[in-house]
C-alpha positions in Angstrom: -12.4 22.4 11.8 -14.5 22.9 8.4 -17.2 20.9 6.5 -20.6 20.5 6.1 -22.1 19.5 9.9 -25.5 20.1 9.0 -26.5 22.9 11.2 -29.7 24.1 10.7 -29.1 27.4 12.8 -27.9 29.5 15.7 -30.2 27.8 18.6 -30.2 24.5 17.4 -29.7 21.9 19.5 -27.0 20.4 16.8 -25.2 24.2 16.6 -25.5 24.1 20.7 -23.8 20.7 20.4 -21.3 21.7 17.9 -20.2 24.7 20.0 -20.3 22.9 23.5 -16.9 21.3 22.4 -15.4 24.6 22.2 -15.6 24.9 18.7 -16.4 28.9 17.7 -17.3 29.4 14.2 -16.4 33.5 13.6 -19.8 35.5 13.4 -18.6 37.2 10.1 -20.0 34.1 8.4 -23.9 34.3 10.6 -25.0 36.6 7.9 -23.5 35.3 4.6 -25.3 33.0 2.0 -24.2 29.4 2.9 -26.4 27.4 0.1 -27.8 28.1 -3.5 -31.0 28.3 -1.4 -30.4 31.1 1.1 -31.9 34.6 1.2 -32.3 37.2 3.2 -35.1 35.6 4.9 -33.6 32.0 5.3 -30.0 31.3 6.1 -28.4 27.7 6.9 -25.3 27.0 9.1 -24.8 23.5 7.3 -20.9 24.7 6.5 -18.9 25.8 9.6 -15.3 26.8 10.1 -14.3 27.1 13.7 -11.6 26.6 16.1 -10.9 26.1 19.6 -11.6 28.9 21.8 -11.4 29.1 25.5 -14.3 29.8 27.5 -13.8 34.0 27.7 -13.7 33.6 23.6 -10.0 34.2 23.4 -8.6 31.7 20.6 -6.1 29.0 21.4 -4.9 28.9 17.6 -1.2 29.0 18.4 0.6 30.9 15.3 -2.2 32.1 13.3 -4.3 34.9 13.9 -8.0 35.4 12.7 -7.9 38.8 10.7 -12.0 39.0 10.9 -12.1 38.2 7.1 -14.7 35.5 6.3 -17.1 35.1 3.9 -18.2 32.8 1.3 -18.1 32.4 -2.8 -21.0 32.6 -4.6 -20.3 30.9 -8.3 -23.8 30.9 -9.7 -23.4 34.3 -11.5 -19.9 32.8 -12.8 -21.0 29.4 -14.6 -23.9 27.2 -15.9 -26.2 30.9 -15.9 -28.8 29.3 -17.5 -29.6 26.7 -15.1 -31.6 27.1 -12.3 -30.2 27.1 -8.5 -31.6 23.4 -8.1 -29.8 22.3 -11.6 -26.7 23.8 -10.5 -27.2 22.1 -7.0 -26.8 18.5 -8.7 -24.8 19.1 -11.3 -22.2 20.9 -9.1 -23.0 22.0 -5.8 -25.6 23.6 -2.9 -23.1 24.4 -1.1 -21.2 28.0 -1.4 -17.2 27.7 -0.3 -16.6 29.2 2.9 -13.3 31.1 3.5 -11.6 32.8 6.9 -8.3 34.9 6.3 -6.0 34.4 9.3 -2.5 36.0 9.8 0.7 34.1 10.3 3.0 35.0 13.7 6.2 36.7 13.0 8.6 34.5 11.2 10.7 35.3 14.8 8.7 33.6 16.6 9.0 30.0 14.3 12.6 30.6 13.9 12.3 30.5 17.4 10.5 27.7 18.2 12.5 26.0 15.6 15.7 26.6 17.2 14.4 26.1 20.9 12.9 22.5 19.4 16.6 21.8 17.4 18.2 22.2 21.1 15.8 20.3 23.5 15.8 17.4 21.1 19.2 16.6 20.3 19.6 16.9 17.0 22.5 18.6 16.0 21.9 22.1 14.0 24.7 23.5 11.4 25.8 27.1 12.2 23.8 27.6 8.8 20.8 26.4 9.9 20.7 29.2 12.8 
C-alpha cells in the first residue's frame, strides 16, 4: 500500500488505525523528511508505504523481499531554487516521493510456481516452455 493517508504521527490515533489492519510501514522512513515543511524538530507521516505483516512482524510479501532501503527524494535543491518551500508546494508539490528497495525471489522459485500453476490447471505447456 502507498499514498498520502494523512498521518500526523507515530501515536496517532489515525497511524494506530492504519497499523491495526496489519499494515507495517518500514521504520527506515520514521526519520526522513516527508514534506517541504519537515525539519528536524517536526516530522509528518502523511506518506506511507507498508505491507502486510503478521503479528510477530515477519512479512507476508510472497516473492519480494524488503532490503531495508527506504527513504525519500528531496527535489527542492534540484528545481524552481528561487522559490520558496510554500511556492514550490503549489506549484509542484509538499509532498517528497517516498521509495523502499525490495529484492525479487530467485527466478527458480517463479519458474517454479509457473510450471507447478501450468500443470494444476490444464493448460498444456510446450517442452520449450519448460
Amino acid at each position: 500500500m502507498l499514498g498520502d493517508f494523512n498521518l500526523d504521527r507515530i501515536g496517532d490515533p489515525l497511524f494506530d488505525a492504519f497499523v491495526s489492519t496489519g499494515l507495517w510501514p518500514p521504520t527506515e522512513l520514521n526519520d526522513i523528511p516527508r514534506t517541504v515543511f519537515d525539519n528536524d524538530t517536526s516530522r509528518h507521516f502523511y506518506d506511507q508505504i507498508a505491507w502486510f505483516s503478521d503479528s510477530d512482524g515477519k512479512s507476508l510479501l510472497t516473492s519480494l523481499t524488503y532490503t531495508l532501503g527506504a527513504g525519500s527524494f528531496n527535489f527542492l535543491p534540484h528545481l524552481l531554487g528561487s522559490l520558496t518551500p510554500t511556492e514550490v508546494s503549489w506549484r509542484i508539490s509538499d509532498h517528497f516521493p517516498l521509495w523502499v528497495e525490495f529484492q525479487l525471489a530467485p527466478k527458480a522459485t517463479f519458474s517454479q510456481r509457473g510450471q507447478n500453476r501450468g500443470a494444476s490447471s490444464g493448460i498444456p505447456r510446450s517442452e520449450s516452455s519448460l
